[in-house]
C-alpha positions as CSV (number, residue, x, y, z in Angstrom):
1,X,35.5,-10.0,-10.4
2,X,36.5,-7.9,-7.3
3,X,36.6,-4.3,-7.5
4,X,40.1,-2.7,-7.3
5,X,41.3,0.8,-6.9
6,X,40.5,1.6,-10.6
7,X,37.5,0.3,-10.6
8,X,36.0,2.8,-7.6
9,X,38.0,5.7,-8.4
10,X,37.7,6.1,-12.4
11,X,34.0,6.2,-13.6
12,X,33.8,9.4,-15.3
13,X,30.9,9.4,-17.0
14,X,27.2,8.8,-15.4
15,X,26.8,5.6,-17.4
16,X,30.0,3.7,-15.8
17,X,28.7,4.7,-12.6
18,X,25.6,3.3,-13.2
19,X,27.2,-0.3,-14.5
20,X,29.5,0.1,-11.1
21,X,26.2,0.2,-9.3
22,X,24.1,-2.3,-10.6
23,X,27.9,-4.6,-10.6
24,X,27.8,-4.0,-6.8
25,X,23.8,-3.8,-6.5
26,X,23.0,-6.8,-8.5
27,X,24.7,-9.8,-6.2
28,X,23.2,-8.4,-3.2
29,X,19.8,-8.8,-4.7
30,X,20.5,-12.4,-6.0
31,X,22.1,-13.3,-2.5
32,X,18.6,-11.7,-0.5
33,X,16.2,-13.5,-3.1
34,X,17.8,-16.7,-2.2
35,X,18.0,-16.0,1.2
36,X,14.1,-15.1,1.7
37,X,13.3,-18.2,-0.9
38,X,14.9,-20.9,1.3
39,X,13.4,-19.2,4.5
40,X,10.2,-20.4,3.0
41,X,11.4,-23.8,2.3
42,X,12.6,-24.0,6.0
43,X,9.7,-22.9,7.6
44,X,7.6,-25.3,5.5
45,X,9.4,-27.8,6.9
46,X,9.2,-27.4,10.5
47,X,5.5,-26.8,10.0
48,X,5.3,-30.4,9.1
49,X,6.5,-31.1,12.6
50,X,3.4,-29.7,14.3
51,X,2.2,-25.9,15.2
52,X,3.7,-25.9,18.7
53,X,6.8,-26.5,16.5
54,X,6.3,-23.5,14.1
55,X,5.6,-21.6,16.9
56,X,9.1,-22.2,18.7
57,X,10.8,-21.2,15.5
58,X,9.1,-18.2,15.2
59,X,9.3,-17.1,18.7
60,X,13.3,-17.5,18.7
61,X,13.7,-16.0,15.2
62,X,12.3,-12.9,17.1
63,X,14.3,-13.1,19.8
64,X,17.1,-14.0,17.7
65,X,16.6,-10.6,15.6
66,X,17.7,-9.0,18.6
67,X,21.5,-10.7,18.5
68,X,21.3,-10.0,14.6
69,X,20.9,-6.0,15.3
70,X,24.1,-6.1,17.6
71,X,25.9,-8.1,14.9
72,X,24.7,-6.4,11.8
73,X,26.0,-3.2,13.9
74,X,29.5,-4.0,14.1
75,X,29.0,-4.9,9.9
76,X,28.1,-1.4,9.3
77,X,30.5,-0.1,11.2
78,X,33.2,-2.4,9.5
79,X,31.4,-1.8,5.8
80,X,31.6,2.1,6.2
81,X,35.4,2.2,7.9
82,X,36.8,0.1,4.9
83,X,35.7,1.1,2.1
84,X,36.9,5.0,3.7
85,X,40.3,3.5,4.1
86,X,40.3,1.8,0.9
87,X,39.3,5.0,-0.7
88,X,41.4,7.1,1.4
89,X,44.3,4.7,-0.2
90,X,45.1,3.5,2.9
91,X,44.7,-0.6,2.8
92,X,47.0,-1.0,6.0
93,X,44.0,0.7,8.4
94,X,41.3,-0.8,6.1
95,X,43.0,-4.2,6.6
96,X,43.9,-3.9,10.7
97,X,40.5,-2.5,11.5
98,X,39.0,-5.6,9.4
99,X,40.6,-7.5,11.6
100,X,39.2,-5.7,14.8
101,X,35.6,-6.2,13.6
102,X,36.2,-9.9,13.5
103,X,37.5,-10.1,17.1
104,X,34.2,-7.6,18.3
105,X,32.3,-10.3,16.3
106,X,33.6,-13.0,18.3
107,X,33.4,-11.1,21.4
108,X,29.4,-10.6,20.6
109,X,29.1,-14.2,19.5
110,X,30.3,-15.2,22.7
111,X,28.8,-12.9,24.5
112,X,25.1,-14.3,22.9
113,X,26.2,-17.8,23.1
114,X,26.3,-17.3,27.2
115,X,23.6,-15.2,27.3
116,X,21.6,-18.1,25.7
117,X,22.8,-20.5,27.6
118,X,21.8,-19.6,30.7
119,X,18.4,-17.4,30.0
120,X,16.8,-19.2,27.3
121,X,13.5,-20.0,29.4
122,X,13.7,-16.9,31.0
123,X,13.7,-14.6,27.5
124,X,11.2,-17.1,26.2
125,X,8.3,-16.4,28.4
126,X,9.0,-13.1,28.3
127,X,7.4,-13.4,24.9
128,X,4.3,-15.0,26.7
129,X,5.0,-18.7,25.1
130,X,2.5,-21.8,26.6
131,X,4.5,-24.8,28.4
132,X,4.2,-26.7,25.4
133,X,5.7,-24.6,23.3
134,X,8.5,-23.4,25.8
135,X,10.1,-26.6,25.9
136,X,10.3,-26.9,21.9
137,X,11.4,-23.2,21.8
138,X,14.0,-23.8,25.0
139,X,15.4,-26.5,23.0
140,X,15.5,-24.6,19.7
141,X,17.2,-21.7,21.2
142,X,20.4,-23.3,23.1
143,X,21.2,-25.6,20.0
144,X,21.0,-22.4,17.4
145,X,22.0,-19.4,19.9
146,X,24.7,-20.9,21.9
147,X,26.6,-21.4,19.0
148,X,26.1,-17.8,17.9
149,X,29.9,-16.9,17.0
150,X,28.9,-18.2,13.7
151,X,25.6,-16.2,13.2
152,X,28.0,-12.9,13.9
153,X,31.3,-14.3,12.2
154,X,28.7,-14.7,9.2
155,X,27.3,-10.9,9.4
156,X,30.3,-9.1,9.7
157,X,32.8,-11.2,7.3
158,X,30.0,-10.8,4.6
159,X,30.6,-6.5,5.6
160,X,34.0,-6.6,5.2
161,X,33.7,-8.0,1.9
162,X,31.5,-5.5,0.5
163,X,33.1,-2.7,2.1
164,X,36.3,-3.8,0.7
165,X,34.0,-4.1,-3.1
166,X,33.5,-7.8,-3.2
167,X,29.5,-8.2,-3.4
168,X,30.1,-11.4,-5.2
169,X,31.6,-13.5,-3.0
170,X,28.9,-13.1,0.5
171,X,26.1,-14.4,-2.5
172,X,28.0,-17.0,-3.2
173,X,28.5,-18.2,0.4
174,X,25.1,-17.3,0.7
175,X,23.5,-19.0,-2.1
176,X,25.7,-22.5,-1.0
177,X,24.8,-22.6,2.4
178,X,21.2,-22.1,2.2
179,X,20.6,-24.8,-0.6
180,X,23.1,-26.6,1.8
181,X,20.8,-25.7,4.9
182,X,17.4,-26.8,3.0
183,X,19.2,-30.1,2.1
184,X,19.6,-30.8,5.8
185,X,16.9,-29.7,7.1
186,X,14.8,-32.3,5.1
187,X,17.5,-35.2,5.9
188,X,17.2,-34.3,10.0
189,X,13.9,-33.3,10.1
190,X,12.4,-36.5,8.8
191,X,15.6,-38.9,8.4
192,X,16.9,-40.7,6.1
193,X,18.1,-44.6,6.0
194,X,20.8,-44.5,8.7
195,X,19.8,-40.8,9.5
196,X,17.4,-40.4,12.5
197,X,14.2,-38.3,12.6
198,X,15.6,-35.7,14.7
199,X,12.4,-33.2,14.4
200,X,12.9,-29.5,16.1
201,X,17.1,-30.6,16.6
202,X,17.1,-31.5,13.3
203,X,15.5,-28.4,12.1
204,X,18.2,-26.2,14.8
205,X,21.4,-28.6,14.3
206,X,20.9,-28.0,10.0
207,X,20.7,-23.8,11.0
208,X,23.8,-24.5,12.7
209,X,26.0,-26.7,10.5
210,X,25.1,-24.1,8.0
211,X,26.5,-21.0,9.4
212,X,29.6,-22.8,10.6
213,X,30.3,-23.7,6.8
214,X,29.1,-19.9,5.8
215,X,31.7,-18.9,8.3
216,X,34.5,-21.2,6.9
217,X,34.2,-20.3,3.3
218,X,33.6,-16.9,4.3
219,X,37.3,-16.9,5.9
220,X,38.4,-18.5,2.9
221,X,37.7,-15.4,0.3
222,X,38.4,-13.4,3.2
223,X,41.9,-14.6,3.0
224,X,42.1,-14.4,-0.7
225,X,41.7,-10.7,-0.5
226,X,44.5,-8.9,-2.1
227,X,43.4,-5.7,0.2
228,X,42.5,-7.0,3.7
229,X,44.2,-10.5,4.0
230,X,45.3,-11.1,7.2
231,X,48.2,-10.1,8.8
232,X,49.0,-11.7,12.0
233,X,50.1,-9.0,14.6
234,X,46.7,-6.9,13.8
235,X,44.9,-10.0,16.1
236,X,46.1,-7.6,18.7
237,X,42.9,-5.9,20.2
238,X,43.0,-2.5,19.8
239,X,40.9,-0.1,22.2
240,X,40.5,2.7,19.5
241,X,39.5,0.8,16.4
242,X,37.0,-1.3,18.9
243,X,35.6,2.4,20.5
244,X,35.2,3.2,17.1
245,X,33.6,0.3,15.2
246,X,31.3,0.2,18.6
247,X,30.7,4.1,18.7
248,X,30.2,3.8,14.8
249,X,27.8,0.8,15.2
250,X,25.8,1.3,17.6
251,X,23.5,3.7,16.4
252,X,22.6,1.2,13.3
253,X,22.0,-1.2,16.3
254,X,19.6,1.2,18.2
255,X,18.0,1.9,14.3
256,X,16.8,-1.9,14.4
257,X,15.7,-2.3,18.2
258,X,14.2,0.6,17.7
259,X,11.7,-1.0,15.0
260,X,11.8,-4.2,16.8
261,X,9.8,-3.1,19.6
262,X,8.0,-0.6,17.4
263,X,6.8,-3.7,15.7
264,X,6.3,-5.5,19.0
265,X,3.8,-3.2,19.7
266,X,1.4,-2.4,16.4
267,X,1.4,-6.1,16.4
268,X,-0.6,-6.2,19.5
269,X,-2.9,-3.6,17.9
270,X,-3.3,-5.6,14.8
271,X,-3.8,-9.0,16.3
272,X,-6.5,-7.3,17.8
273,X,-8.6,-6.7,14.4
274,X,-9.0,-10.4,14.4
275,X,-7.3,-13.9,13.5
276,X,-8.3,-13.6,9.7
277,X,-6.4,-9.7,9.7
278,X,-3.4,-10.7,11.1
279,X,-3.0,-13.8,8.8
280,X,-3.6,-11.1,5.9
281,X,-0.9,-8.8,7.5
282,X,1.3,-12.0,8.1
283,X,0.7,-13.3,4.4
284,X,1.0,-9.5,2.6
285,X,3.9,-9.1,4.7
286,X,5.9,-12.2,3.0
287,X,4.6,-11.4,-0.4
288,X,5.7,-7.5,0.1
289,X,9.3,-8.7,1.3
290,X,10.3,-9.6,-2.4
291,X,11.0,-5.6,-2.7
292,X,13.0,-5.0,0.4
293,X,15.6,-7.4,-1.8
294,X,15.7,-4.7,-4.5
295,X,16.1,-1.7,-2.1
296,X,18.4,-3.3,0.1
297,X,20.8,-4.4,-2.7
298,X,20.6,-0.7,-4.2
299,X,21.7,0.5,-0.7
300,X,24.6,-2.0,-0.1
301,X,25.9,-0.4,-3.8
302,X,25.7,3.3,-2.1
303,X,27.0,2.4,1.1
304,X,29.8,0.8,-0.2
305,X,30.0,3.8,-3.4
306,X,29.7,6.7,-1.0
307,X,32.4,4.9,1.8
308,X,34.7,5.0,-0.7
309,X,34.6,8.1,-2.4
310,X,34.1,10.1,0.9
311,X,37.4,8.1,1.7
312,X,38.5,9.5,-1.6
313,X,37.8,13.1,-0.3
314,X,35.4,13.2,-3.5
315,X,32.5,14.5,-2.1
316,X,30.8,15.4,-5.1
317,X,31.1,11.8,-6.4
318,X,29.8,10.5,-3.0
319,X,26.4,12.4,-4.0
320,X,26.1,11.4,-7.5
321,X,26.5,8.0,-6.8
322,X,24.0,8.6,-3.5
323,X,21.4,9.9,-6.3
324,X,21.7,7.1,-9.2
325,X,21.6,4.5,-6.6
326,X,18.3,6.0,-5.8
327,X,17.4,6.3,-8.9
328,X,17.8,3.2,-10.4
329,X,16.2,2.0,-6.7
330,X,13.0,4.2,-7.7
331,X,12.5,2.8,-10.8
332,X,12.8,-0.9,-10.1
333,X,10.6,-0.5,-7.1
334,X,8.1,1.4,-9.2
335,X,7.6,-1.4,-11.4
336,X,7.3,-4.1,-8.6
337,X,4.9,-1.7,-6.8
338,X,2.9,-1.8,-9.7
339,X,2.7,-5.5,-9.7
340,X,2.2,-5.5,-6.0
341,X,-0.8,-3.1,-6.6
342,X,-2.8,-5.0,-9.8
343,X,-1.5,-8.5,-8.7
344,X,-2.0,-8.1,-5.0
345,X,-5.1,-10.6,-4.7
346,X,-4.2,-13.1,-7.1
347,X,-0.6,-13.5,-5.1
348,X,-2.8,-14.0,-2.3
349,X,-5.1,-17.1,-3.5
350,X,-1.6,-19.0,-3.4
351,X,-2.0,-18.9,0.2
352,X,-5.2,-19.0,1.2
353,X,-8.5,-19.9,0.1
354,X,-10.8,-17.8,2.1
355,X,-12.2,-14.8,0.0
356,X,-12.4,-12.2,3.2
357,X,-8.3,-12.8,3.9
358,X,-7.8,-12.7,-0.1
359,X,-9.3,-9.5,-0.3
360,X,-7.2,-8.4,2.9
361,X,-4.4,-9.3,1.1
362,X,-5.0,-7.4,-2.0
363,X,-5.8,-4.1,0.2
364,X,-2.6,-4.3,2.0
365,X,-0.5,-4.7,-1.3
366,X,-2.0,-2.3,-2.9
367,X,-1.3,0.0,-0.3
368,X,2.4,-1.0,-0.1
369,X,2.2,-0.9,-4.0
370,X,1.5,3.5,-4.2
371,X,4.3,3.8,-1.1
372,X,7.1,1.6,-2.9
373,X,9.0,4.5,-4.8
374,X,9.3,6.0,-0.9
375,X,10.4,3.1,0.2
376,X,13.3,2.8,-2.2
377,X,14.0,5.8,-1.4
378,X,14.0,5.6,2.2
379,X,16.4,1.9,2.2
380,X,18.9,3.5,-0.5
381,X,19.0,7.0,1.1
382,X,19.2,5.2,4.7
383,X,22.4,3.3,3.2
384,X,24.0,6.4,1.3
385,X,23.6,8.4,4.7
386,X,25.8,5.0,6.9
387,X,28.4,4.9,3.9
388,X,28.8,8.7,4.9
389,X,29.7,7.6,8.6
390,X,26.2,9.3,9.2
391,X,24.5,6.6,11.5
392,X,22.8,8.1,14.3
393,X,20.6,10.4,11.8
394,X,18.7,7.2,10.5
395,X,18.7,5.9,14.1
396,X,16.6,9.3,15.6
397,X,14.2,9.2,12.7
398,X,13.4,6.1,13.0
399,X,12.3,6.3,16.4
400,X,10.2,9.1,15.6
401,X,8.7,7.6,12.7
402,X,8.3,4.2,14.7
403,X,6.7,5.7,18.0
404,X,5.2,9.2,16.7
405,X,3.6,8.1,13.5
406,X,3.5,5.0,12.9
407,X,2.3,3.1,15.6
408,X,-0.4,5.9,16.4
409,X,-1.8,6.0,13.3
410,X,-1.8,2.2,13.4
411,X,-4.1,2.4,16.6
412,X,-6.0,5.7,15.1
413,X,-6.7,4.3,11.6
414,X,-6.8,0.4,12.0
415,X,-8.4,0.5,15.6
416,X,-10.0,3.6,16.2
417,X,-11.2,4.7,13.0
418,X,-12.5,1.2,11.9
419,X,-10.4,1.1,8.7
420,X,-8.6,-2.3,9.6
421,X,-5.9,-3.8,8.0
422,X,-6.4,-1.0,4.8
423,X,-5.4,1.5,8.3
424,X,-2.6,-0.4,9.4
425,X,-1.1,-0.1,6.2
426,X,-1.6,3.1,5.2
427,X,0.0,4.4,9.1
428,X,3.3,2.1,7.5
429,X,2.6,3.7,4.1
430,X,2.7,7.0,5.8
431,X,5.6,6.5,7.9
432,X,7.7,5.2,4.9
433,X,6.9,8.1,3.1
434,X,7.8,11.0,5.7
435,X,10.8,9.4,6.3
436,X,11.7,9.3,3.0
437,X,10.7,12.7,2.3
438,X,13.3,14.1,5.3
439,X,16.2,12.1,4.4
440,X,15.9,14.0,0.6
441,X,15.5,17.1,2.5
442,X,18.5,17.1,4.3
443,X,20.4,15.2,1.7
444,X,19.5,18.4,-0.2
445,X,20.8,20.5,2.0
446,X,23.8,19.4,2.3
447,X,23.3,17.5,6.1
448,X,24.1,13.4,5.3
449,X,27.6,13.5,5.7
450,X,29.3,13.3,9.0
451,X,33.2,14.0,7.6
452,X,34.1,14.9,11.6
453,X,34.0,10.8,11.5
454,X,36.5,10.7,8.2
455,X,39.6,12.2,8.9
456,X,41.1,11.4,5.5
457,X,38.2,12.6,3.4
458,X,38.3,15.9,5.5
459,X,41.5,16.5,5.1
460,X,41.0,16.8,1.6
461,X,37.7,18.5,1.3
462,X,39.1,21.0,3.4
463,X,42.4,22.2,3.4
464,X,42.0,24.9,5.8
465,X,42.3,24.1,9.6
466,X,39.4,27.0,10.5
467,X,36.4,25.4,11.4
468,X,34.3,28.6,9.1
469,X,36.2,27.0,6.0
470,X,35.2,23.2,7.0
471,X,31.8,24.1,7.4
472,X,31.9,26.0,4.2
473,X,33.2,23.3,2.4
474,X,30.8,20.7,3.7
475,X,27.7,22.8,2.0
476,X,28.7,23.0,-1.1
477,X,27.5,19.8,-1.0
C-alpha cells in the first residue's frame, strides 16, 4: 500500500497520525535491520579470506562513505522537494524534478566511477594501508567503485520513493538484494562446482551484481508510480532544478563529511588507549547500531510527514507530526536503551571471551544506554528539520558538536583524564545530548523551517507580500 493524496492530507485526529507514522516508519526499520544483519554476514565472510583481506574491505568501506555522503545528498534533496510538491498538489514538478535527481545521480556515479578509476592507490595510502594490503584494497576498490552509478542510482531512487510516500517498496528492494548479495558472496568467495574461488573479486563482484539488480527493480516500482512515472521530455537537464537539488543537498553532504573526519580523528585518540579499547569501541559500536535503525526509520516518517504538509502550507500539522514522530522515537529508544544498559555485557561475551574487553563493552553500552532518548531525539528532530527544507542548520551543529565537544572531550576524558573507553563515550554521550537539546530549542521557537526554500507552502502560510507579515506568520509556529 502506497500512500496517496488522502492518505497524507486527512488524519485528523492524533491517533491516525500516529498509524500514518509508524505505516511510513515501520518499513524503514525492517529495510535497516536487514541491511546491518547481512553486513555482518558479509564481513564474516571476507574475514575467512584472511586479515589483510578484512582490512581492504574496511579501508574502502571508509573511503566509500565518502561517495555515499554526496549520493545520500542529492536523496535528501530529492526526498524533501517531492513530497513539497506532492503536498503542494503539484505532481507535474514533484515528477520532473524526480527525474533531475536521477540524472545528478548519474552524473555523481560517473563522476566516482572515474575518480576511482584512476586514484584508487593514491586515496588508499592516504589512509596509511601496508603493501600487502594495498593491493587487496586497490583491487577491491576499482571492481566496487568504478561501477558506482549503481551505488548512487540505489540511494537516490530509494529517496524518491519515500518522498513520494512509498516506504515499502526501497525495503523490499532492500531486503532482496542483500539475501541476494549474501548468497553470492558465499558462491564467489569460496566457489561452487563449476564456480571458481574468486576470494576478494568474489566478495567485490557479489557487492556489485547486487546493486545493479537493486537499481533495476528500483526503476521498476519507480515506473509503477502513479505520481512520478516517467515522462520522457523531463530527461532534459534542467539548470534550476539541478542548482536546487545541489544547493538543497549539499549541506546534508557537508553534515556527513563533517562527522567523517570528526570520526577520523577521535579514532586516532582511541586507538591510542590500547588494542583491547578499541576492539571494545569497535564491538559496542556494532551492538549499539541496532538503535540507529529505530531512530532513522522514525526520521524517514517525519521527513517525508513534514515535506508534505509544509508543501500543504499546513504548518501546524508539519509540527505535530515533527513531535509524535519524536515521540514514538523516544519511547522505542527508551526501552532499547534500557536493554543496552542491563544487557550490555552479556551482548558482549558473544564476541569475545576476554573479561577486560567484556567489561569495556558493558561500560560503553551502558553509557550509550542513559543518552538513547537524546539520540532519538537528535536523528528524528535532525529529519523533521530536512523535510522543512532546513538543511544547513543540522550541518553547522554538527560541526560544532563534532570538533568543539566531542572530539575534545574524547581527548580530555578518555586521554587526559584517564577515564578510557567509559570517557570516550561519555564525550559522544555528551555531544548527542547538546545537540539534541538545541534542535528542541529552536524547534520551540519556532526556527526549523526554512519556507524561503517552499514557495508553495509560503504562499499559503502567508498571504501577505510584506515581509513583517511572513515573519509573523512563520512564529506562530
Amino acid at each position: 500500500m502506497k500512500l496517496g493524496k488522502g492518505d497524507l492530507t486527512d488524519s485528523p485526529t492524533r491517533w491516525n497520525r500516529l498509524k500514518l507514522i509508524a505505516f511510513l516508519a515501520i518499513p524503514a526499520v525492517i529495510e535497516n535491520f536487514f541491511q546491518t544483519i547481512l553486513g555482518f554476514v558479509d564481513t564474516f565472510f571476507v574475514s575467512k579470506i584472511g586479515l589483510a583481506e578484512v582490512s581492504a574491505v574496511g579501508v574502502t568501506n571508509a573511503l566509500l562513505a565518502i561517495y555515499f555522503a554526496l549520493f545520500m545528498a542529492i536523496g535528501v534533496a530529492a526526498n524533501v522537494r517531492i513530497a513539497n510538491f506532492l503536498g503542494a498538489n503539484l505532481p507535474e514538478k514533484a515528477r520532473h524534478i524526480s527525474q533531475q535527481a536521477i540524472i545528478l545521480a548519474v552524473l555523481f556515479g560517473l563522476f566516482t566511477g572515474v575518480v576511482t578509476l584512476f586514484f584508487a592507490e593514491p586515496l588508499l595510502k592516504l589512509m596509511g594501508i601496508k603493501d600487502n594490503v594495498l593491493r587487496a584494497g586497490a583491487l577491491y576498490f576499482r571492481i566496487v567503485g568504478i561501477p558506482s552509478i549503481f551505488m548512487s542510482l540505489m540511494f537516490v531512487l530509494s529517496a524518491i520513493l519515500r518522498g513520494a510516500g512509498d516506504t515499502k517498496s526501497p525495503m523490499k528492494v532492500s531486503i532482496g538484494i542483500n539475501i541476494i548479495h549474501a548468497f553470492l558472496d558465499y558462491l564467489l568467495i569460496f566457489g561452487f562446482f563449476f564456480i571458481p574461488k574468486l576470494g576478494i573479486v568474489g566478495a567485490a563482484l557479489a557487492t556489485v551484481i547486487a546493486r545493479l539488480l537493486g537499481s533495476m527493480a528500483l526503476f521498476y516500482y519507480l515506473k509503477r508510480s502513479t505520481s512520478l512515472a516517467f515522462r520522457r521530455d523531463y530527461w532534459k537537464p534542467d539548470k534550476g532544478h539541478l542548482l536546487e537539488l545541489s544547493t538543497l543537498g549539499a549541506p546534508a553532504a557537508g553534515e556527513r563529511l563533517v562527522m567523517r573526519a570528526g570520526q577520523i580523528v577521535y579514532f586516532g585518540f582511541i586507538v591510542a588507549l590500547g588494542t583491547k579499547a578499541f576492539a571494545a569501541h569497535q564491538i559496542a559500536g556494532n551492538i549499539e547500531v541496532f538503535s540507529f535503525m529505530i531512530g532513522y526509520g522514525f526520521a524517514t516518517a517525519a521527513t517525508i510527514l513534514v515535506g508534505q504538509k509544509i508543501g500543504a502550507g499546513k504548518l501546524n500539522e508539519a509540527k505535530e507530526y515533527a513531535k509524535l514522530a519524536t515521540y514514538l522515537s523516544f519511547a522505542a529508544m527508551s526501552i532499547l536503551g534500557a536493554m543496552l544498559f542491563f544487557f550490555g555485557n552479556w551482548a558482549g561475551s558473544f564476541f569475545t571471551n576476554d573479561q577486560q574487553v567484556i567489561g569495556n563493552i558493558g561500560t560503553a553500552l551502558k553509557i550509550s544506554g542513559v543518552f538513547q532518548p537524546f539520540l532519538a531525539v537528535l536523528l528524528v528532530l535532525t529529519g523533521a528539520y530536512q523535510g522543512a527544507n532546513n538543511t544547513k542548520f543540522p550541518m553547522y551543529l554538527t560541526g560544532v558538536g563534532m570538533w568543539a565537544i566531542r572530539t575534545v572531550l574524547v581527548y580530555l576524558l578518555g586521554i587526559r583524564f584517564g577515564w578510557g573507553l567509559a570517557g570516550v563515550w561519555l564525550a559522544i554521550g555528551i555531544d548527542i545530548a547538546v545537540r539534541a537539546v538545541v534542535l528542541v530549542v529552536q524547534f520551540q521557537r519556532g526556527k526549523w523551517m526554512a519556507l524561503d526554500k517552499a514557495p508553495e507552502a509560503e504562499s499559503k502560510c502567508h498571504p501577505q507580500s510584506s515581509k513583517e507579515n511572513r515573519s509573523a506568520c512563520v512564529n506562530n509556529y
